[in-house]
N, C-alpha and C positions, 0 to 999 in steps of 0.2 A: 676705144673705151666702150665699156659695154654699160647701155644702160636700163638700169633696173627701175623697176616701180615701190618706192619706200613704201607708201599706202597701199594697201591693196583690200581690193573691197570685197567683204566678206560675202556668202552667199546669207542669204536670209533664211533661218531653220523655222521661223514662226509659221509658214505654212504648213511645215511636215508636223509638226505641235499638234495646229490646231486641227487638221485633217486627221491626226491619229486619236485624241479628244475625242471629237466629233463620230469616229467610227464607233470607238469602243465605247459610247455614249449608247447608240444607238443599238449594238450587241446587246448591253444590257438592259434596256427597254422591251426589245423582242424575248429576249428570256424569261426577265418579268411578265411580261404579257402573257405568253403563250405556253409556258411551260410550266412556270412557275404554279400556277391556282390549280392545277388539279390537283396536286398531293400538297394536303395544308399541315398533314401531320400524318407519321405513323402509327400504324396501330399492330401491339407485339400480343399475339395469342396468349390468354392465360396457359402454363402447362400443365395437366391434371393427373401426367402419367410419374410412378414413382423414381424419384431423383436416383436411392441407395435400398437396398435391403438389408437390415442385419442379421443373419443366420438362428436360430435357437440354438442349437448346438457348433458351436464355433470353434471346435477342435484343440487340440495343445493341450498343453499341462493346467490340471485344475486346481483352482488359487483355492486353499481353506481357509475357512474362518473370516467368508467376505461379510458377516453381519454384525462382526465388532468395531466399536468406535476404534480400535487402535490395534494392531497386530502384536504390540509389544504385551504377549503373554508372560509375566514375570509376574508373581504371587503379592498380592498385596498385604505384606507383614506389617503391622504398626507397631509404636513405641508410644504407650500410653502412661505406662507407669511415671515417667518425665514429663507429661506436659503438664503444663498448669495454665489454667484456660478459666479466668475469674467472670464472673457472669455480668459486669455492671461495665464490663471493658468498650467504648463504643469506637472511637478513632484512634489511630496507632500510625507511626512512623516503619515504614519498612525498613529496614535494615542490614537483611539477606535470604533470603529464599535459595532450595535444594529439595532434589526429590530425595537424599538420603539425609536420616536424622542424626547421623554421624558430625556432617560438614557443619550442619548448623549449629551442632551441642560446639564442633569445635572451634567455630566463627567467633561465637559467644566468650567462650575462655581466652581468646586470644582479644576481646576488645576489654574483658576485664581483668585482665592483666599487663593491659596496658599502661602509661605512668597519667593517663591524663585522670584527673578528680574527677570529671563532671557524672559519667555514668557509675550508675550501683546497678547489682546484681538483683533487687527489687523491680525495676523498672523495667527490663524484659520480658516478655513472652513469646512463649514458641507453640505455635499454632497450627497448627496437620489441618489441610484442605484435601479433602475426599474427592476425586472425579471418578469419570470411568477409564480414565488414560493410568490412573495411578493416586498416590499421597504425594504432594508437595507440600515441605515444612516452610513456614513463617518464621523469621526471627523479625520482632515489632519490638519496640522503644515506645513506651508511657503508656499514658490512657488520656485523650483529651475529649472533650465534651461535643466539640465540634470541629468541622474539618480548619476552617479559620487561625482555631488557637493552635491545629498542630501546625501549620503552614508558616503560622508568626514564630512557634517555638523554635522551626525546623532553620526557619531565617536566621533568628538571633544566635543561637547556641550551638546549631548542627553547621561549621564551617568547610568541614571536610567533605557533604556530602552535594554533590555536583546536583544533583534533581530528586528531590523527595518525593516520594510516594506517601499519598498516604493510604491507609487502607480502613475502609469501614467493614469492622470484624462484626459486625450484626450479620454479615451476609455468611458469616462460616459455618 
């Protein structure tokens, strides 16, 4: 019979612990000490020489007309004989906006032609805004006094329009 030893006793590792502790305690002390304090921080030169240069004459094909607000040269025609633009008009309901006065004469006849009663053909105005990109036309709903009652009207009576606008026509 062969006999063995059930218990066997283990070596004890708490010396190799605490001697490896103890060394690398002491590595960093010497490092702190003696290496550490001379360099407390770097210091990066300002650079004063030029990073890029961009050329004067910078070769390729030469772009015209880089002193317009908008390259889209198309003639600015208006349609003045149509609009009616009453002088006491102060906040307005937008309605639909286009830069041709085609879409919005035809926006117009198609909402009053529509079966609902509430809108009359009084109550529109169609509005030309001059920039220097071009004419965009306004089609606005009523005239209210202040932005308030058009925002209350726009709530009660305008169901179908997801986010009203509204527009202060003193600024056109």
């Amino acid at each position: 019979m062969i006999v063995r030893k059930i218990f066997k006793r283990r070596k004890s590792k708490r010396k190799s612990i605490i001697i490896t502790l103890l060394l690398l305690l002491i590595i960093m002390a010497i490092y702190n000490f003696f290496l550490d304090n001379r360099y407390e921080f770097v210091i990066i030169p300002e650079n004063k020489n030029l990073f890029y240069i961009v050329p004067e004459d910078r070769g390729g094909q030469k772009v015209e007309n880089l002193d317009k607000k908008s390259l889209n040269i198309k003639s600015l025609e208006t349609v003045n004989e149509n609009i009616n633009f009453p002088n006491d008009l102060l906040y307005s309901i937008q309605i639909y906006s286009d830069a041709e006065y085609g879409n919005v004469n035809n926006h117009l006849k198609k909402i009053i032609n529509s079966n609902e009663t509430i809108f009359q053909i009084e109550d529109f105005y169609i509005l030309a805004l001059s920039t220097e990109i071009g004419i965009d036309y306004f089609l606005i709903y009523k005239n209210f006094a202040t932005r308030q009652d058009a925002q209350k009207y726009c709530a009660n009576y305008l169901s179908k329009i997801e986010n009203c606008l509204i527009v202060d026509t003193t600024k056109f």
